[in-house]
C-alpha positions as CSV (number, residue, x, y, z in Angstrom):
1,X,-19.7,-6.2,-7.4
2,X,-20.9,-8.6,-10.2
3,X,-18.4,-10.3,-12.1
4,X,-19.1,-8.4,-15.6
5,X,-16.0,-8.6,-17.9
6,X,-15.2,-5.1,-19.1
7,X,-15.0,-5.0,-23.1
8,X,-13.8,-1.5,-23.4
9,X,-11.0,-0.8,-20.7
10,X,-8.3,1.8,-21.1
11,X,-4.5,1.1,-20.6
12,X,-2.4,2.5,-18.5
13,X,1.3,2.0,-19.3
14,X,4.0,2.9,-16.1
15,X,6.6,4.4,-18.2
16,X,9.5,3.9,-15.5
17,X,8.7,3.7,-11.9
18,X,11.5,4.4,-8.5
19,X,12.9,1.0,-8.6
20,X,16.1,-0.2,-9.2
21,X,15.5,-1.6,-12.9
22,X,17.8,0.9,-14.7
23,X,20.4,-1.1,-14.4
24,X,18.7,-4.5,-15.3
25,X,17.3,-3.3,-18.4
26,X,18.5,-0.5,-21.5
27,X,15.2,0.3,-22.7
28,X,14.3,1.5,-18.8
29,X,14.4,4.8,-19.6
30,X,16.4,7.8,-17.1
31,X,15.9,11.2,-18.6
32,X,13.0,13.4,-19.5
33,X,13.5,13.2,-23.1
34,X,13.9,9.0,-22.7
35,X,11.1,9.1,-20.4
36,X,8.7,11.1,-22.8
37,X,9.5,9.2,-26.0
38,X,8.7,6.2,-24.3
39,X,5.5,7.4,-23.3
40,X,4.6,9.0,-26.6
41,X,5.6,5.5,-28.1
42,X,3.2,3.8,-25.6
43,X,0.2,5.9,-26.3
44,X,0.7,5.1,-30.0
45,X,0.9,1.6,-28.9
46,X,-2.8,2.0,-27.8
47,X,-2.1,3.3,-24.3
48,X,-4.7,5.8,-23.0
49,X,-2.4,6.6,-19.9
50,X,0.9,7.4,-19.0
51,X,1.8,7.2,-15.6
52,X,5.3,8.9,-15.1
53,X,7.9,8.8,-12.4
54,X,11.5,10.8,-12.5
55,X,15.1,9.8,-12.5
56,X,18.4,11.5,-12.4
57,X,19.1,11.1,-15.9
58,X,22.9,10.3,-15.0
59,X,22.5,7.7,-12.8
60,X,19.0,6.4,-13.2
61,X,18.6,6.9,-9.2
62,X,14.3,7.8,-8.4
63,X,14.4,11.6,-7.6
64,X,11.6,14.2,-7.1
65,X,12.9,17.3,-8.6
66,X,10.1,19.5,-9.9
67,X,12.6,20.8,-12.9
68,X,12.4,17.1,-14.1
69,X,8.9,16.7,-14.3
70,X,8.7,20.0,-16.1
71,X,10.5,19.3,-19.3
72,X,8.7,15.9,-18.8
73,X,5.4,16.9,-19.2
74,X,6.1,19.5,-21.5
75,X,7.6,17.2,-24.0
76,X,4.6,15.1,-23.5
77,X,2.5,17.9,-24.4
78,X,4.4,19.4,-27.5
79,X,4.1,15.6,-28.9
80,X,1.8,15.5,-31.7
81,X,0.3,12.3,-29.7
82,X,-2.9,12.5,-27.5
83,X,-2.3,10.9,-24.4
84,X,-3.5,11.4,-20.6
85,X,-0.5,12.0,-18.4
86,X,-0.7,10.7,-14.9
87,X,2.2,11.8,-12.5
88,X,3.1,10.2,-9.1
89,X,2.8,11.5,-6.1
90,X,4.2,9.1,-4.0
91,X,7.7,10.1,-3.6
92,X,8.8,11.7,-0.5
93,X,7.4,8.9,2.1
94,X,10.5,6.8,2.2
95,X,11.5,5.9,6.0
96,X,14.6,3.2,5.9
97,X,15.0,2.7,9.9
98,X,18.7,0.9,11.1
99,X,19.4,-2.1,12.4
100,X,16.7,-3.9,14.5
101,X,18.2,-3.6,17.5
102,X,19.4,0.2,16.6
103,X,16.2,1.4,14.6
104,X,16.8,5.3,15.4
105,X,18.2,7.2,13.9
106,X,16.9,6.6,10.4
107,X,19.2,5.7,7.9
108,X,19.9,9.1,5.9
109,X,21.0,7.7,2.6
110,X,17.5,6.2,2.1
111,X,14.8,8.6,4.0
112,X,13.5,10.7,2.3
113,X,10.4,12.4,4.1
114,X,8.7,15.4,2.9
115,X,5.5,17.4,4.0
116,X,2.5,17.3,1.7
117,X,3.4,20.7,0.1
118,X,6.8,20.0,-1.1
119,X,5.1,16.0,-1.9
120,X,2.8,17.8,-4.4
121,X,4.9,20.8,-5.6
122,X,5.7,19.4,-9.5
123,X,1.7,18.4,-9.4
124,X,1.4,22.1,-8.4
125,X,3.5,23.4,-11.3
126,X,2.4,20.6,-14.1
127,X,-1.1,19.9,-13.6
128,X,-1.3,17.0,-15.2
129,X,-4.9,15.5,-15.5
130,X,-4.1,12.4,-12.5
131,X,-1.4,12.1,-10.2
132,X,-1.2,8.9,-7.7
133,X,-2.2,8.8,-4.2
134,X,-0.8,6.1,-2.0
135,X,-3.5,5.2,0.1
136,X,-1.4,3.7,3.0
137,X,1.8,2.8,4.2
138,X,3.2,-0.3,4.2
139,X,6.4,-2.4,5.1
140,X,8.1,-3.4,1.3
141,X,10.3,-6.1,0.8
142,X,13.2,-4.3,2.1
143,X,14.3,-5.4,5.6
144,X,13.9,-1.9,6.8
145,X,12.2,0.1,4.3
146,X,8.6,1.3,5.1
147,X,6.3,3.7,2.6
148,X,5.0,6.2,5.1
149,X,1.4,7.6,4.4
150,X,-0.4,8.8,7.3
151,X,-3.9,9.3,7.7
152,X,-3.1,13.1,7.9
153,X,-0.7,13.5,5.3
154,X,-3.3,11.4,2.9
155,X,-6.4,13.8,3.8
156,X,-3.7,16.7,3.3
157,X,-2.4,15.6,0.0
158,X,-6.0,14.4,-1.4
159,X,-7.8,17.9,-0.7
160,X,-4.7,19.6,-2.8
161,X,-5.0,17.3,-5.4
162,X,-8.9,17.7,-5.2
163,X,-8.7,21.9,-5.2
164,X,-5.9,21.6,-8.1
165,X,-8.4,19.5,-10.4
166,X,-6.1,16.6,-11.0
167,X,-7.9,13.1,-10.7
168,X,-6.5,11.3,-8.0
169,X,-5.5,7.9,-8.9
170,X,-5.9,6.0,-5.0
171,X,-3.2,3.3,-5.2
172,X,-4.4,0.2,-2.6
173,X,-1.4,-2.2,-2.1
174,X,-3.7,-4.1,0.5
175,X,-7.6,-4.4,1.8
176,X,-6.6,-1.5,4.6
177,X,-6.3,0.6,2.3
178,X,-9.2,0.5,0.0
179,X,-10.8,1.2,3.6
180,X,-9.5,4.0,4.1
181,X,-9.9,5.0,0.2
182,X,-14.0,5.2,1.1
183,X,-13.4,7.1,3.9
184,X,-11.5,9.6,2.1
185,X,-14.4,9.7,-0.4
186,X,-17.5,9.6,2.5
187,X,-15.4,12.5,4.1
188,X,-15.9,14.6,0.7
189,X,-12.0,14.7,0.5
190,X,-12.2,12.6,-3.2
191,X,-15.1,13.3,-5.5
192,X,-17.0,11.7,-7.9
193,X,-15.7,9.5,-10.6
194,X,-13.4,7.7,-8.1
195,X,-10.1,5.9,-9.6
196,X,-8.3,3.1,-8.2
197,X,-5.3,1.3,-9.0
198,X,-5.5,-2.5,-7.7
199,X,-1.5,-3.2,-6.9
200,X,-1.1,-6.9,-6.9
201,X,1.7,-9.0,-5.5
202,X,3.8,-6.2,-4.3
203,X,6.1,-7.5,-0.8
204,X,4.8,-7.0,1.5
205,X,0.7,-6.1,0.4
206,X,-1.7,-7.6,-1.3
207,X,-0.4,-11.5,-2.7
208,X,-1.3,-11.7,-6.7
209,X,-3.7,-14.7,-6.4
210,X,-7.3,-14.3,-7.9
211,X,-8.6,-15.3,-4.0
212,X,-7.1,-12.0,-2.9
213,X,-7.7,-9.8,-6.2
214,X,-11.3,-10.8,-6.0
215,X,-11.6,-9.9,-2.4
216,X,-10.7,-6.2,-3.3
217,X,-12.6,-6.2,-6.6
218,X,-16.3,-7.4,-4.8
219,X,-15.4,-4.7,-1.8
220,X,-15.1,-2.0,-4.8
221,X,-18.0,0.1,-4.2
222,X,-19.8,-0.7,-8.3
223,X,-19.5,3.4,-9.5
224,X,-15.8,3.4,-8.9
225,X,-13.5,3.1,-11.8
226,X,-10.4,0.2,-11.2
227,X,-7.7,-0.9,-13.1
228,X,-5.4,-3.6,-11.5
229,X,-1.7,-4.7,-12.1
230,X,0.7,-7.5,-11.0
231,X,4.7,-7.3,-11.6
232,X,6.8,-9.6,-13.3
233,X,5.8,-12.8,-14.7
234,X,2.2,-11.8,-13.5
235,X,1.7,-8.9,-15.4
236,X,0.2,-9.7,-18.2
237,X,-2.0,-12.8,-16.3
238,X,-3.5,-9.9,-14.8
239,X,-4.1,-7.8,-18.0
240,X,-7.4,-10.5,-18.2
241,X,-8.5,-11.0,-14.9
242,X,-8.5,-7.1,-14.5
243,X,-10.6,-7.3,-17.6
244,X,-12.7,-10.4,-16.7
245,X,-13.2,-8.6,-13.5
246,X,-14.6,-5.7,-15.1
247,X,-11.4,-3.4,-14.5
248,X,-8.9,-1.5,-16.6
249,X,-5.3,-2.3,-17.7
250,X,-1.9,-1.7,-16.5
251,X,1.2,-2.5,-17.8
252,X,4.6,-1.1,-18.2
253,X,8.4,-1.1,-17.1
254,X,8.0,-0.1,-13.5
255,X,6.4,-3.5,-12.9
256,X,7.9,-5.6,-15.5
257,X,10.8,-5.6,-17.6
258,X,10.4,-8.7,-19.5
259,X,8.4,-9.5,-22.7
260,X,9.0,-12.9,-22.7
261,X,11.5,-15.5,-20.6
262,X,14.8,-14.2,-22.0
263,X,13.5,-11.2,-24.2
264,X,13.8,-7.4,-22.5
265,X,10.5,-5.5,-23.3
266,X,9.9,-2.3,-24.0
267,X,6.9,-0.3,-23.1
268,X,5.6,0.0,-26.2
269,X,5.7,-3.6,-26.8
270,X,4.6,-4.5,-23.5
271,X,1.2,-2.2,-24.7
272,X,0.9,-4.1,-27.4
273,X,0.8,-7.4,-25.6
274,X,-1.9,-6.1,-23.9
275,X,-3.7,-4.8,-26.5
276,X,-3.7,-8.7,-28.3
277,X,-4.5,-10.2,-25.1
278,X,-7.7,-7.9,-24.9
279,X,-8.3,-8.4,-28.4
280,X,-8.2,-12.1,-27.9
281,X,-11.3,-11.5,-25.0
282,X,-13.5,-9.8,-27.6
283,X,-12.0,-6.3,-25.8
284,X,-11.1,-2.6,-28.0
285,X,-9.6,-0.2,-25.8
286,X,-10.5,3.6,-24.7
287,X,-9.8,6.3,-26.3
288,X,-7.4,9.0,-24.5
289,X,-10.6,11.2,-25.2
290,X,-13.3,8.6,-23.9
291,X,-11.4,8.4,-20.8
292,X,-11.1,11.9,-20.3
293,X,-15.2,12.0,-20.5
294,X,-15.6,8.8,-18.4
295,X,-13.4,10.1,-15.5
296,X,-14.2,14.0,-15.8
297,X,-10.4,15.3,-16.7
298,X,-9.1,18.0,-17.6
299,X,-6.1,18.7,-20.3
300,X,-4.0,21.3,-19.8
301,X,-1.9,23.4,-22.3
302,X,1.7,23.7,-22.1
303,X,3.5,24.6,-19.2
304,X,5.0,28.5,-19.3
305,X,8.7,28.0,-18.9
């Protein structure tokens, strides 16, 4: 792929995530209602997409509970602000083993393993226009945490999403799995207009220099669609060389919670960043509607509750 900088990229913002950042930030937000008017405030911010992630709105804790997701979406969707909603799929993978010289059993508190059905039940009942596909599984920076995506349970999870009509979105943490990514597409599993989400400097995947982010972007087959991200001081570093590279934008609170050394973001803001930094490169960004023609989505209606 020829290095063409991209003048016209769309932003994603990543309204919350599954980490533990709830408690290192306030403006992370935990309930449906926090989680929506965040992403309604990002998408006035000039974000195209919002990629959304659940949390027990007590505690903050990363769940999966299809109830959550519904009044999520739904309040998204009774907003009076266009925006493409993109919902993850990538809970229910979680394998924390014990100690290393006692791996089995798993530890129970933090496994959290679920077949592809129950994985892609609140994709099911929301149809958003994208929802995430983790296109491998990988050790994280946890001593004993692995994300567990097998071969099987990708091709199982991509055909659903592909007979649904929501836009995968294939998350590659690493070269393997941008491999594998192709051969989901050669196999017919993913059609045409491919997404992927470049996830830089993540422990224990891909590292966040331009070496390594270069080496996935020139082994991006040139009809794909990419955007790319980095965490933490990184993040908005990457907002131009995604856009130098010819890619698309994320940003958000799942991967950073800072604006500036010392100053808490919020995801608005952190949009708006972006947005200078593009504007600074000569860049405007996409329309929710231009991206919904580029990429071949479909918006839904409300949900029937």
């Amino acid at each position: 792929m020829s290095l063409t900088p991209n003048l016209n990229p769309f932003i994603t913002c990543a309204v919350t995530g599954s980490g533990a950042s709830q408690d290192r930030s306030p403006h992370v937000p935990r309930s449906p209602e926090q989680i929506a008017k965040s992403a309604i405030d990002a998408a006035k911010a000039g974000a195209a997409i919002v990629h959304c992630h659940v949390r027990e709105p007590d505690t903050g804790a990363p769940c999966r509970r299809p109830e959550l997701f519904r009044e999520l979406v739904d309040r998204i969707r009774d907003s009076d602000t266009d925006v493409i909603i993109n919902l993850t799929a990538g809970m229910g993978g979680d394998i924390v083993f014990g100690d290393v010289e006692s791996p089995l059993p798993v530890n129970q508190s933090g496994t959290d393993m679920a077949g592809a059905t129950e994985r892609m039940l609140h994709v099911t009942e929301c149809l958003p226009e994208i929802c995430t596909l983790d296109c491998g599984t990988m050790n994280f920076a946890e001593a004993d945490y692995v994300m567990t995506n097998t071969p099987g349970m990708l091709r199982a999870m991509g055909q659903m999403m592909t007979d649904l009509g929501v836009r995968p979105e294939i998350e590659v943490f690493e070269t393997g799995h941008l491999w594998f990514a192709k051969q989901l597409v050669s196999e017919g599993i993913i059609e045409d207009p491919v997404m992927i989400q470049m996830c830089m400097g993540i422990p224990w995947g891909a590292p966040n220099d331009l070496n390594t982010f270069m080496a996935m972007v020139n082994n991006t087959p040139p009809n794909w669609t990419f955007s790319a991200f980095s965490i933490g001081r990184n993040q908005m570093p990457f907002v131009a060389a995604a856009a130098l590279a010819g890619g698309n934008i994320r940003v958000g609170l799942e991967d950073n919670i800072w604006l500036r050394k010392g100053e808490l973001a919020t995801n608005a803001q952190l949009v708006e960043k972006a947005d200078a930094i593009l504007g600074n490169l000569g860049a405007t960004l996409m329309t929710p509607a231009e991206v919904r023609e580029k990429l071949q989505l479909e918006k839904r209606a409300l949900l029937s509750m």
